[in-house]
C-alpha positions in Angstrom: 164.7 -4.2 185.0 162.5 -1.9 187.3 162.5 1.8 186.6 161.3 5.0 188.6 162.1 5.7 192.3 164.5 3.2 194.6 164.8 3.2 198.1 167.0 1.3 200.3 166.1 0.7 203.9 169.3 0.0 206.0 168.9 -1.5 209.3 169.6 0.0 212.9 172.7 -1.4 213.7 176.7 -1.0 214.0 179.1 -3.9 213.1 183.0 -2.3 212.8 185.5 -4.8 211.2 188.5 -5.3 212.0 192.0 -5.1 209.9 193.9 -7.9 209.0 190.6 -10.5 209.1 191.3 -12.0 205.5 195.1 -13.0 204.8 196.0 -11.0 201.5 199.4 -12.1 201.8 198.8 -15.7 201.5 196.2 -15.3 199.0 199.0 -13.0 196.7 201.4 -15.6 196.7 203.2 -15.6 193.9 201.6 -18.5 191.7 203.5 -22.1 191.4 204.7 -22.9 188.0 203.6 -26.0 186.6 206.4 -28.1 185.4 204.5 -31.2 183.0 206.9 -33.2 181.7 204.2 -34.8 178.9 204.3 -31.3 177.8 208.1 -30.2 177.6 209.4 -33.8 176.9 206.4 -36.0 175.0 207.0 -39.6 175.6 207.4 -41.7 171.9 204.2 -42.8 170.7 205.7 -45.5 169.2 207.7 -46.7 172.3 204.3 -46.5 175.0 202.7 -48.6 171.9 205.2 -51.1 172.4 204.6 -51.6 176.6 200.9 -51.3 176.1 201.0 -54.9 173.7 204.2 -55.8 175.7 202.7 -55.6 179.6 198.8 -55.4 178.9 199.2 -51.9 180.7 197.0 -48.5 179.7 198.5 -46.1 177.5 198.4 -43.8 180.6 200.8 -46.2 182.8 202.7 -46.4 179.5 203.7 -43.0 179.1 204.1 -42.6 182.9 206.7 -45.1 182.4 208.4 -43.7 179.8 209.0 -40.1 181.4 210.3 -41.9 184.3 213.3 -43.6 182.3 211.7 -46.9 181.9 211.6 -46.7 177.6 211.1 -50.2 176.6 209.3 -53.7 177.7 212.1 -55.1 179.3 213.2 -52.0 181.6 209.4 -51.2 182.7 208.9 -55.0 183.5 211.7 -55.1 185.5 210.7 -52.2 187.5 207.1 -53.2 188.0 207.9 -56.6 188.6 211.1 -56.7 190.6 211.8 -59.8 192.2 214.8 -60.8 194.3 216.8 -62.9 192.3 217.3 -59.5 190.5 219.7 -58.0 193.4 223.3 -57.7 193.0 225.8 -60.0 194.3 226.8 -58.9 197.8 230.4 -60.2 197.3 230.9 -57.8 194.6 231.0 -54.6 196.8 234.4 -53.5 198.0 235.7 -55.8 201.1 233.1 -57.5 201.3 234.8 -60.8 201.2 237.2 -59.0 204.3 234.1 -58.6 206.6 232.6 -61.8 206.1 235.9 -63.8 207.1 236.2 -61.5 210.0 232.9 -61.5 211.5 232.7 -65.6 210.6 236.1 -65.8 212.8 234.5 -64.0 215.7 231.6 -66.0 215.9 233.9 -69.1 215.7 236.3 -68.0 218.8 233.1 -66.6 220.7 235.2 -63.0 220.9 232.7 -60.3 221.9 231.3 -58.6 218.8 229.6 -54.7 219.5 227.0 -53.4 216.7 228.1 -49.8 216.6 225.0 -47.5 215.0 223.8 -44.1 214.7 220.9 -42.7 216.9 218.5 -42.3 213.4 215.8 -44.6 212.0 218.7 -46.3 209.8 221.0 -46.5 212.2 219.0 -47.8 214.7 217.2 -50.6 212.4 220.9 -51.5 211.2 222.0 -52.1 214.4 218.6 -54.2 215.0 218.7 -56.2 212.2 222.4 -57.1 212.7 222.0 -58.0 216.2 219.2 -60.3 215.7 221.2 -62.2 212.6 224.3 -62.3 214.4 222.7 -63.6 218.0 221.0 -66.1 215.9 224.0 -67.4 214.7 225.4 -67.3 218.5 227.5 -64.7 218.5 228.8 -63.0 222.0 227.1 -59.9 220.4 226.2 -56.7 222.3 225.4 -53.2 220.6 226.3 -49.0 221.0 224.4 -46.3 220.0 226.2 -43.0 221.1 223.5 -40.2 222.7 222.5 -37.3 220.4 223.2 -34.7 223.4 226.0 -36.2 225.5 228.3 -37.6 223.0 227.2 -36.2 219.7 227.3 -37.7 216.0 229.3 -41.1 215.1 232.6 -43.0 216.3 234.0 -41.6 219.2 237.6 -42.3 221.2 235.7 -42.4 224.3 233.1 -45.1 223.3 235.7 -47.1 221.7 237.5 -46.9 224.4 234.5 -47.7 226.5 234.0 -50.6 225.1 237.5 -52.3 224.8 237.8 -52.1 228.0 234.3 -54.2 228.3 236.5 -56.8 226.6 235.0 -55.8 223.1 237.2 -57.5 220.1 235.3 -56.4 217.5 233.1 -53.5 216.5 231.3 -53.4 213.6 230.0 -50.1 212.7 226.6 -49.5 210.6 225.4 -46.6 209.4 228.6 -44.6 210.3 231.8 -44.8 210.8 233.2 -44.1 207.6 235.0 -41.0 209.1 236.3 -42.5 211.6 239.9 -42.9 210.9 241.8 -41.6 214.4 239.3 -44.2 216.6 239.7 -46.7 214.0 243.7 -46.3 214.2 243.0 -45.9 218.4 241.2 -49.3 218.2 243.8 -51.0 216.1 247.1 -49.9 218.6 244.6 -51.7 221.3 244.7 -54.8 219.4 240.8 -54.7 218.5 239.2 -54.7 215.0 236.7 -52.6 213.1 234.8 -53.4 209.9 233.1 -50.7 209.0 229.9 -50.8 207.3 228.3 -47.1 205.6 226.5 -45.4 202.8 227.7 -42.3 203.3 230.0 -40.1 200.9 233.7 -41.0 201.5 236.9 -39.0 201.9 240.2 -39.0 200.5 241.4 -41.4 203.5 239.2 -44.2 204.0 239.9 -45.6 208.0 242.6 -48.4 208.4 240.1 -51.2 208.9 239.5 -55.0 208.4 237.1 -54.2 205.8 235.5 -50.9 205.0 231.8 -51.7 203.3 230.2 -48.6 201.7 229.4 -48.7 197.9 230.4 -45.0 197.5 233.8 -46.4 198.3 235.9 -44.3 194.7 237.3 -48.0 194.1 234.0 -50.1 194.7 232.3 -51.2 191.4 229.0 -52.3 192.6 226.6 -50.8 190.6 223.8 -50.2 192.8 225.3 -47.3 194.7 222.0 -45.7 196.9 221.7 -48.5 199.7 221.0 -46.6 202.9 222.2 -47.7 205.9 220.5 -50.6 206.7 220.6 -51.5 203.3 224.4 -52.1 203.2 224.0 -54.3 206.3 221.4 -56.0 204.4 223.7 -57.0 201.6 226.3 -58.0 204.7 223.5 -60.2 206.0 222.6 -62.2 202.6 226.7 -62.5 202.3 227.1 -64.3 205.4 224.1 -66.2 204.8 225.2 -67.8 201.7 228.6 -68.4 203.7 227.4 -69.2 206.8 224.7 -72.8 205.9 226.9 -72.8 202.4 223.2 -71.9 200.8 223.0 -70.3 196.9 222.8 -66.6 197.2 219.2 -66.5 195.8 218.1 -68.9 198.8 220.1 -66.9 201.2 218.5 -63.6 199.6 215.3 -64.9 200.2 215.5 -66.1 203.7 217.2 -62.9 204.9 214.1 -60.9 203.1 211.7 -63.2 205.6 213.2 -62.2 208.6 214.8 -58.9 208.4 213.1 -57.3 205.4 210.6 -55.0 207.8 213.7 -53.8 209.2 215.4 -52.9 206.2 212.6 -51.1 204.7 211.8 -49.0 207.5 215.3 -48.1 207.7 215.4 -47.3 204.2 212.4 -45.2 203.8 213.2 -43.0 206.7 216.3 -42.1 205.3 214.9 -40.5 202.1 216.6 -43.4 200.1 215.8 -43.5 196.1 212.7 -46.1 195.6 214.9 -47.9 192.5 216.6 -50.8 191.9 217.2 -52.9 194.9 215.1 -50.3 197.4 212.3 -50.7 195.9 212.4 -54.8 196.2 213.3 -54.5 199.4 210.8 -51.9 200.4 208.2 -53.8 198.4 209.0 -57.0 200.6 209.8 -55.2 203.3 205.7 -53.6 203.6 204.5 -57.0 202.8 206.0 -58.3 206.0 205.1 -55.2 208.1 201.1 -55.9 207.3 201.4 -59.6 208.6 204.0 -58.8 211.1 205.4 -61.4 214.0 208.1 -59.2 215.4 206.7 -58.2 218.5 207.8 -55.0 218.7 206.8 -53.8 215.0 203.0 -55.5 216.3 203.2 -53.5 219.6 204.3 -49.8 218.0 201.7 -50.4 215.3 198.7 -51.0 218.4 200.2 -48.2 220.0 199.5 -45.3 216.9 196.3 -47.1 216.0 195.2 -46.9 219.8 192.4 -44.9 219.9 192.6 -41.2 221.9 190.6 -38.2 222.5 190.6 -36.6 219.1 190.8 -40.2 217.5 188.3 -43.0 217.6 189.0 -46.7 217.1 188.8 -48.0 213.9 188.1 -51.6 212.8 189.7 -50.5 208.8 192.7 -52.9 208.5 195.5 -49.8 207.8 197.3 -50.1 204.5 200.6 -50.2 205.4 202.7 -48.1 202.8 205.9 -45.6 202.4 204.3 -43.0 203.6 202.8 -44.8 207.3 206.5 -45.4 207.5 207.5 -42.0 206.7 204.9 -39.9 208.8 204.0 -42.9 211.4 206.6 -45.3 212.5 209.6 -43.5 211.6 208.6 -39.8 213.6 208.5 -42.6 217.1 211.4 -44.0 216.3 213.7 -40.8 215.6 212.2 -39.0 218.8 213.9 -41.8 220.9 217.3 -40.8 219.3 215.9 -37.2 219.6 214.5 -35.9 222.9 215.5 -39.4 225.0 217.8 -42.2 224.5 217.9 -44.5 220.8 217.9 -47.4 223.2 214.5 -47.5 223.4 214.1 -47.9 219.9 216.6 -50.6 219.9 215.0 -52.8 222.8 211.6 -52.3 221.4 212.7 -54.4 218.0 214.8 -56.6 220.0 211.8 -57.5 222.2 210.6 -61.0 222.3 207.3 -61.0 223.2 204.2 -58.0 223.4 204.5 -58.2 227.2 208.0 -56.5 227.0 207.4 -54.5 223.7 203.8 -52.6 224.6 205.4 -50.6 227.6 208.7 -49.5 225.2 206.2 -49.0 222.2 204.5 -46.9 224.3 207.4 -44.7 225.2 207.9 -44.4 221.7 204.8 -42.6 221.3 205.1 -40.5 224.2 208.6 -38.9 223.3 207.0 -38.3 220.5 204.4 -36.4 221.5 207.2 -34.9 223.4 209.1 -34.1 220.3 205.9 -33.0 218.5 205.5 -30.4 221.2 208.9 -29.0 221.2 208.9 -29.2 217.3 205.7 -26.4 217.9 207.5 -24.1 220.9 210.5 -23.4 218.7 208.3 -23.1 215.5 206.5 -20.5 216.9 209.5 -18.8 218.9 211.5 -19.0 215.1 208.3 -17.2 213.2 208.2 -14.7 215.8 212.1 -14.1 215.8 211.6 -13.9 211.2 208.8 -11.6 212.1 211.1 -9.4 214.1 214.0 -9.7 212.9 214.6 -11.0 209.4 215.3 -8.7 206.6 213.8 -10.3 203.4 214.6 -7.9 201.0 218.7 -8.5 201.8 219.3 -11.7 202.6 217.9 -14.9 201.0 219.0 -17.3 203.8 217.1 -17.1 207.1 219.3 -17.7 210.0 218.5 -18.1 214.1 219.6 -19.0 216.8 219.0 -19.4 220.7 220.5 -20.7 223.7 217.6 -23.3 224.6 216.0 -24.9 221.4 217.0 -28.6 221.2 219.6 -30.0 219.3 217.3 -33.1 218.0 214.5 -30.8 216.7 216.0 -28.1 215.2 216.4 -29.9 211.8 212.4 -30.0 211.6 211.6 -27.1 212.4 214.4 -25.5 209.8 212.2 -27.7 206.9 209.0 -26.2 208.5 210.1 -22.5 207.7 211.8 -23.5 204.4 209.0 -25.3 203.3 206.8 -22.3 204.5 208.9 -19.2 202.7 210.6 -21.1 199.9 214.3 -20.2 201.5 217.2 -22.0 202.8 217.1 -21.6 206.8 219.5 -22.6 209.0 218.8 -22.9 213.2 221.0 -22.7 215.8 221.3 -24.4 219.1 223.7 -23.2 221.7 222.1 -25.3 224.4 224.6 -27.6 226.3 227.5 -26.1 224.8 230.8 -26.4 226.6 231.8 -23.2 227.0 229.5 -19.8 227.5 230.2 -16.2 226.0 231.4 -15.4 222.9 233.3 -18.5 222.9 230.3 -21.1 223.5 229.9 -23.2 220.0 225.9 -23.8 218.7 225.1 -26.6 216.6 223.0 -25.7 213.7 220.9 -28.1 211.4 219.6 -26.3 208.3 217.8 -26.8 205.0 218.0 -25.4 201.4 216.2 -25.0 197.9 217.0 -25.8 194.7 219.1 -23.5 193.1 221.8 -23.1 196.2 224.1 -26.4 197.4 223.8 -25.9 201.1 227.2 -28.1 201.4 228.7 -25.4 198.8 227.2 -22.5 200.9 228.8 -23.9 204.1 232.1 -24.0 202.2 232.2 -20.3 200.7 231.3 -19.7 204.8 233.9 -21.8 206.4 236.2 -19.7 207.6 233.2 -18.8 210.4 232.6 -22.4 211.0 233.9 -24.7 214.0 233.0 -27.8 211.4 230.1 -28.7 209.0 228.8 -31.5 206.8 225.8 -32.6 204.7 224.0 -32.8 201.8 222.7 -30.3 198.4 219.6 -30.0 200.5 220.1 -30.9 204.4 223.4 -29.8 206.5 224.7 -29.4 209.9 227.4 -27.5 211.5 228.7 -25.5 214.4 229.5 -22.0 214.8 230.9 -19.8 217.7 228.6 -17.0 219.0 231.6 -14.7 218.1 231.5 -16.1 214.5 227.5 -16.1 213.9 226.9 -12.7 212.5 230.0 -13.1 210.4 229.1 -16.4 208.8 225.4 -15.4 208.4 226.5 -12.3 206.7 229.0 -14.7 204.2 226.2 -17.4 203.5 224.2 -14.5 202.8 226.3 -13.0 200.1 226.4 -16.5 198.5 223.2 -16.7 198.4 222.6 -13.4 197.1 224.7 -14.8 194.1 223.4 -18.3 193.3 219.4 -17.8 194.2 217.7 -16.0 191.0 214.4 -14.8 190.8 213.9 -18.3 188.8 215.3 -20.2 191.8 212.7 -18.5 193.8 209.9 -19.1 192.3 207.4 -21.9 193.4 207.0 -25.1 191.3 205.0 -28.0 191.2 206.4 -30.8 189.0 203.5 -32.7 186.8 203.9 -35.9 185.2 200.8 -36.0 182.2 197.4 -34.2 181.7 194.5 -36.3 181.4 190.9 -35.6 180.4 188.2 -36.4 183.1 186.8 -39.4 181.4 190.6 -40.9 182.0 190.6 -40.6 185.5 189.0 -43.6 186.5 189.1 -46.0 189.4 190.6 -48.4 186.9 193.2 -45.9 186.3 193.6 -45.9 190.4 193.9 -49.5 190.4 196.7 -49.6 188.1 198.9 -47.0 189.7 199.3 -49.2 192.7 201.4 -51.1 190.7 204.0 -48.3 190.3 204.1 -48.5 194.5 206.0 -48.5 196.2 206.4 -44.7 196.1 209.3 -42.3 197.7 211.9 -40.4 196.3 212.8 -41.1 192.3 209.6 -43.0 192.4 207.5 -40.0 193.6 203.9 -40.4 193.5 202.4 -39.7 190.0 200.8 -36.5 189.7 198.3 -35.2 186.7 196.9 -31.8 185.4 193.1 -31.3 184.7 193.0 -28.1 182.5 189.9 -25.9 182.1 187.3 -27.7 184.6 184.3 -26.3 186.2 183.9 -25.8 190.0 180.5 -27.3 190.9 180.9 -27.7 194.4 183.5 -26.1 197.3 182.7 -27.2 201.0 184.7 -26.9 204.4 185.3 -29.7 206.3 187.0 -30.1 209.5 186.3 -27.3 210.5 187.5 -24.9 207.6 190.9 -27.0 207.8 190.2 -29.0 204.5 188.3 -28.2 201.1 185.9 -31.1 199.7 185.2 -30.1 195.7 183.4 -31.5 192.5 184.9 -30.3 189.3 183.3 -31.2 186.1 184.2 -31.1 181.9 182.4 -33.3 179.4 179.7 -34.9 181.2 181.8 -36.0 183.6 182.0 -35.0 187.5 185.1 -35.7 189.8 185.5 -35.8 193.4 188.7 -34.0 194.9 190.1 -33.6 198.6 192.6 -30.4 199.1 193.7 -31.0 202.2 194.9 -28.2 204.3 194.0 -25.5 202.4 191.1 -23.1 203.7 188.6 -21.8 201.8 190.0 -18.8 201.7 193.2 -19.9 201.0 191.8 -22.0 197.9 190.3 -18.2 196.8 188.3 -20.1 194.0 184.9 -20.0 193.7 181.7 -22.4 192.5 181.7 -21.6 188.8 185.2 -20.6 188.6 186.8 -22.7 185.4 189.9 -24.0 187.3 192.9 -26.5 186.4 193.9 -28.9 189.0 197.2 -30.5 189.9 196.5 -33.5 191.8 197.1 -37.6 192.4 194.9 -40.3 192.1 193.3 -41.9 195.1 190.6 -44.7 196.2 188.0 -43.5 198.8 186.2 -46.6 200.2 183.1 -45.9 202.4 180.8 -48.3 203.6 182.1 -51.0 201.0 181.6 -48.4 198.0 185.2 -48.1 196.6 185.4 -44.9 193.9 187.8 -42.8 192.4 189.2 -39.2 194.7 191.3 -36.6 193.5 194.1 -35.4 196.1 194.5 -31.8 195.1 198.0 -30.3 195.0 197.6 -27.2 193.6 194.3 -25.5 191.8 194.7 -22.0 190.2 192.0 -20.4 187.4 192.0 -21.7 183.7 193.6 -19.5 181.5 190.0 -19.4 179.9 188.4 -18.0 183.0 191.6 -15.5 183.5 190.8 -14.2 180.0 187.2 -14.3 180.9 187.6 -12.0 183.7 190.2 -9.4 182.4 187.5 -8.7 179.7 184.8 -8.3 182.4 187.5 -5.8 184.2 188.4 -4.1 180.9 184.3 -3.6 180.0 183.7 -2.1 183.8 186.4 0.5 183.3 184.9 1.2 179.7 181.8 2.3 180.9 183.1 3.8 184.3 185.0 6.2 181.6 181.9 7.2 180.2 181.3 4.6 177.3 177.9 3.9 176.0 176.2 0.3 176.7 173.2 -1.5 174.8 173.0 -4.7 177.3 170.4 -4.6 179.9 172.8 -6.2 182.2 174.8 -3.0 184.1 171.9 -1.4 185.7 171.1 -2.4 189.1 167.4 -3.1 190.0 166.3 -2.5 193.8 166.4 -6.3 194.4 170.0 -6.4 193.5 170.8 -3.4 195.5 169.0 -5.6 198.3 170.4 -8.6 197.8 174.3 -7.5 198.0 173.2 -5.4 201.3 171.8 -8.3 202.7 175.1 -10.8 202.2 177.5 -8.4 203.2 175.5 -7.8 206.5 175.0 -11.9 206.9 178.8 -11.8 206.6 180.0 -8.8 209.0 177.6 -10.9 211.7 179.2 -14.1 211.0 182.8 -12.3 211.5 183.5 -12.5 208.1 184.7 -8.3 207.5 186.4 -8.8 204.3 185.4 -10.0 201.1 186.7 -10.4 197.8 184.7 -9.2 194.9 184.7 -12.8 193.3 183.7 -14.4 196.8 181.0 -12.0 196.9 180.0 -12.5 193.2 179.8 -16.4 194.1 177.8 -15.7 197.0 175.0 -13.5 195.2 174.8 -16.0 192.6 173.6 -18.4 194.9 171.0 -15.9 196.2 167.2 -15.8 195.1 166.7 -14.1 192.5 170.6 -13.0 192.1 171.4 -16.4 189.6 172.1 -13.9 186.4 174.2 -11.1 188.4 177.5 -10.4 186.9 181.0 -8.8 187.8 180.3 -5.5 186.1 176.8 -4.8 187.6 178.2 -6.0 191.8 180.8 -3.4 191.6 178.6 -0.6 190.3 176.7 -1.5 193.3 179.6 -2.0 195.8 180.4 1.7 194.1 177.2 3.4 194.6 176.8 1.9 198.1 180.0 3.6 198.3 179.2 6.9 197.1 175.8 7.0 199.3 177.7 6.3 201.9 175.3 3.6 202.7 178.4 1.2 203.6 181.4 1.8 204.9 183.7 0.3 202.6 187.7 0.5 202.1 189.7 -1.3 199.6 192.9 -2.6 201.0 194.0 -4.3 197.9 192.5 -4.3 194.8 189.1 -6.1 194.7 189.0 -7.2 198.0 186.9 -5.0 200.0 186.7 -4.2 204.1 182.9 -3.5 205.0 181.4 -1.4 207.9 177.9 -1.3 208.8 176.2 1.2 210.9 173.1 3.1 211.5 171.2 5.1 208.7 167.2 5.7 208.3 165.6 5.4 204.8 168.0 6.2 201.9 166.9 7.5 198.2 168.8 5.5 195.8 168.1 7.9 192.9 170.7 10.5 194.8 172.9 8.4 193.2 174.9 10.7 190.5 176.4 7.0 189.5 173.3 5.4 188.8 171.5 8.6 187.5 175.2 8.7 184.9 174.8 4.6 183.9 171.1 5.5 183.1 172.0 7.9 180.8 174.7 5.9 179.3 172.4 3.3 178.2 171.7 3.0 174.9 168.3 1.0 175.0 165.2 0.1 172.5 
């Protein structure tokens, strides 16, 4: 260390920061808890022992296995190596027998059979796949989808009406209907027949129909009870298969999974369905078929999202097609028809017989969705700025809005946006288009809940304030009165208030295993595909790294995304946090971290290796230790204690060196800085490599005291910096650094 007389010579110049530059908010967020199920349920040794000699699998796939319910050889074969003779009879759910006969005697007579379907993704691939079969069979067939905005949710007198009166003699519904007892009864007086076909939850009184097919029926036995949609018209379609050309029910299976298995797994991943059992053969077909696809209008929407545009260039990469294209690609184009124009679109596009027909409708797809998309973003940002105005956080739990313009088909969205954002239920309410106007006009609200708080239970503590609701734990809808709306948010409010603990509210990432960094291989990669497809109760595995170093942190993308290299043992991974800012990450090269993350394969330019995808990343618990012992030394010898090591008293260099990074900073815009991101950044300096946390904020505090710096600290450590004009400055006026000097206990 240099001795004797230290002067500081600060630059002419004025750089004043501004408030609010570094978001301490998002950085304070209250830390997710790491749920690992290897660590509060360990698989049997034993029983992973057995699947590893039985299957020829890893230990790791093993275990994974195991803490998914899957305990012996038999049960994890079967779930890795579904094939379709392994589906359930269709003639064992409820009526079944009842729709075939009837839909088989109305292709015979040539009476005029109508699909009837919902405006969704399942709906709207139900009544697709249906059509198709039953036109192939030579029905009189013809199809309905009601509109969201005009005519609202399910079976309607009207449309019934509608379409008897078109000389309809049969209407099949899929995907709803199961509700629909008065039009059913309507239908019947009028001499016309409904089967209805639905996966949703029943009541008491199921409609007086021919047959009523729904697996959740309280009297049907099937055992395989989370078919979507389009997976109940599935099991309708391998039924009349088998009756129709008299074929065994694995050769009808089979031939209905070559023509109509895209269908059905579209439909079935949109609709959140579980990826078990019969899903996931279907689904795993059902993607097979989608990557060599004939149907020209699947071909034509693919060509239209892999088209290239201004932000995105064209790419000669064959796309992998998987759940989650479905779930973020095909199925957002599909919905926005049913959403912000007509599900007709949708239907047409899939009914299309040739790409000359399907690329204009494909490409209306894409365009309501942009549509959509930017709709999706007004009413976001009109909803944060109405939370920012007027929610009160500290009182009520649920966060409720309305307006008189947002649209009805993309308020649901937006309401997972701002749950997902603030971890609370949030409900939004339309009361465009409504009927009436004042007090009296009804909104329609779509909203979105936690764990910890049944949304449908909420809705039913609140009902007195309702016009009518329905749902889901996690997803409802309803209507509401503007007269009523302050009095059922206040009641939804005081339920809340009751079911949501502090425990309920606090962030959580659920793990699956840790793993060492020599076990995370592109072997290990390779393997997991066979777990695929993935979705919900199949959810993508994710793993723990504990106590890894931070060798490399890098922007991409313009700041949007993080690029790191940790590193334990030797051994050096890649990982890709996507979305998350640098200083959002607020870790820093050297930091030991742990990651939460799944396993990826990056191929570039024919080299195929395995990448992290980063879920969470937090500080070890070594390096937390580390750095409350640094803290608790600092305020040791800010008391007065005496030191021996050499390694608290800053040379002229070091006072030099911070100076110099903090002004780089302020001139690049950056005005605030945390102590750590400071500490990292001096590291990296010349001549800076050995600086440590207790000698930077004597120096941040001298620079203080000499006024040399304007410097504030907002929140603790993290410091707002303001440079301005002053001539040469004697360090050794420092009462601080004259004090440390004389605290030292040296040779």
């Amino acid at each position: 260390m240099v001795q004797g007389h230290l002067t500081l010579i600060i630059i002419k110049e004025r750089w004043l920061c501004h408030p609010g530059t570094m978001n301490h908010t998002q950085i304070n967020q209250r830390e997710k808890v790491w749920n690992v199920r290897s660590v509060s349920a360990p698989p049997s040794q034993k029983a992973v022992s057995a699947m590893v000699e039985s299957l020829g699998c890893s230990s790791i796939l093993g275990a994974l296995l195991y803490l998914r319910g899957y305990t012996d050889p038999k049960s994890a074969g079967d779930f890795l190596y579904m094939k379709t003779e392994m589906m359930g009879d269709p003639f064992a759910i409820k009526d079944m027998e009842k729709a075939v006969a009837r839909i088989e005697r109305a292709i015979r007579t040539h009476e005029k059979i109508v699909v009837y379907g919902d405006y969704d993704v399942d709906g709207v691939t139900a009544v697709c796949a249906l059509y198709l079969y039953l036109k192939k069979q030579g029905a009189d067939i013809g199809y309905y989808i009601p509109n969201r905005t005009g005519e609202g949710y399910g079976v309607s007198v009207p449309a019934v009406e509608k379409l008897i009166d078109a000389g309809t003699r049969l209407i099949v519904t899929v995907d709803t209907g199961i509700t629909a007892a008065e039009e059913v009864a309507f239908a019947k007086a009028r001499g016309v027949d409904f089967v209805v076909t639905d996966h949703h939850e029943c009541r008491a009184d199921l409609p007086e129909a021919v047959a009523v097919v729904n697996p959740h029926r309280p009297d049907d036995t099937y055992p395989f009870k989370d078919l979507a949609g389009v997976g109940v018209v599935f099991k309708l379609l391998c039924a009349l298969e088998s009756r129709l050309t008299g074929a065994p029910m694995i050769e009808a299976v089979g031939a209905i999974c070559r023509d109509y298995a895209d269908l059905v797994a579209i439909g079935t991943v949109a609709d959140v369905m579980p990826v078990r059992g019969e899903n996931k053969i279907i689904i795993k077909y059902g993607l097979s078929r989608i990557e060599n696809s004939e149907r020209p209008g699947l071909r034509a929407l693919m060509e239209a999202v892999a088209a290239p545009t201004d932000d995105k260039p064209t790419s000669k990469k064959k796309r992998k097609i998987s759940s989650g294209f479905i779930g973020f690609t095909i199925a957002p184009r599909i919905n926005a028809a049913g959403r912000v124009r007509t599900a007709d679109i949708a239907v047409e596009l899939f009914l299309s017989e040739d790409m000359e027909r399907a690329r204009p409708l494909a490409e209306q797809l894409c365009i309501a969705n942009k549509e959509r998309q930017a709709q999706e973003n007004e009413i976001t940002q009109e909803a944060y700025a109405k939370i920012e105005a007027e929610h009160d956080f500290e009182r009520n739990p649920v966060i409720v809005l309305s307006s008189d313009h947002w649209h009805h088909g993309v308020i649901g969205i937006v309401s997972s946006r701002i749950t997902e954002h603030f971890g609370l239920p949030s409900i939004l309410i339309s009361f465009e288009g409504s009927q009436t106007t004042g007090e009296e006009a009804v909104g329609k609200g779509s909203g979105r809940s936690i764990k910890g708080m049944n949304l449908v239970d909420a809705l039913v503590y609140s009902s007195e304030h309702l016009v009518k609701f329905g749902g889901h734990e996690l997803a409802a809808g309803l209507s509401v009165t503007r007269a009523s709306l302050p009095a059922f948010c206040e009641a939804v409010n005081a339920y809340a208030r009751e079911k949501l603990t502090d425990e309920a509210l606090q962030p959580t990432l659920d793990a699956d295993m840790e793993l060492s960094p020599r076990e995370v291989t592109l072997a290990l990669a390779e393997e997991l595909l066979l777990l695929e497809p993935y979705g919900i109760g199949n959810a993508t595995p994710v793993f723990c790294l504990r106590d890894v170093t931070l060798t490399e942190c890098t922007p991409i993308s313009g700041g949007k995304h993080t690029r790191m290299v940790v590193s334990r043992d030797g051994t050096s991974l890649q990982a890709m946090f996507f979305s998350c800012s640098q200083s959002e990450l607020n870790l820093f090269v050297g930091d030991k971290i742990d990651l939460a993350f799944t396993v990826d394969i990056n191929e570039y330019r024919g080299r195929r290796s395995v990448q992290l995808i980063v879920k969470d990343a937090r500080l070890a618990e070594s390096e937390t230790v580390r750095q409350a012992q640094q803290r608790e030394r600092f305020d040791a010898i800010w008391n007065g204690e005496a030191f021996e090591e050499d390694d608290v008293i800053p040379s002229r260099d070091d006072f030099a060196a911070v100076y110099t990074l903090v002004r780089r900073n302020v001139r690049g815009g950056v005005e605030e800085l945390s102590l750590r991101a400071l500490l990292t950044q001096v590291r990296l300096f010349p001549g800076g490599e050995q600086m440590g946390y207790v000698k930077l904020k004597f120096i941040i505090k001298i620079l203080q005291e000499l006024n040399l710096v304007g410097i504030e600290e907002p929140e603790e450590e993290y410091y707002r910096f303001e440079l301005y004009y002053t001539a040469k400055t004697d360090l050794e006026k420092s009462n601080l650094l004259r004090r440390l000097r004389a605290q030292w206990r040296h040779g």
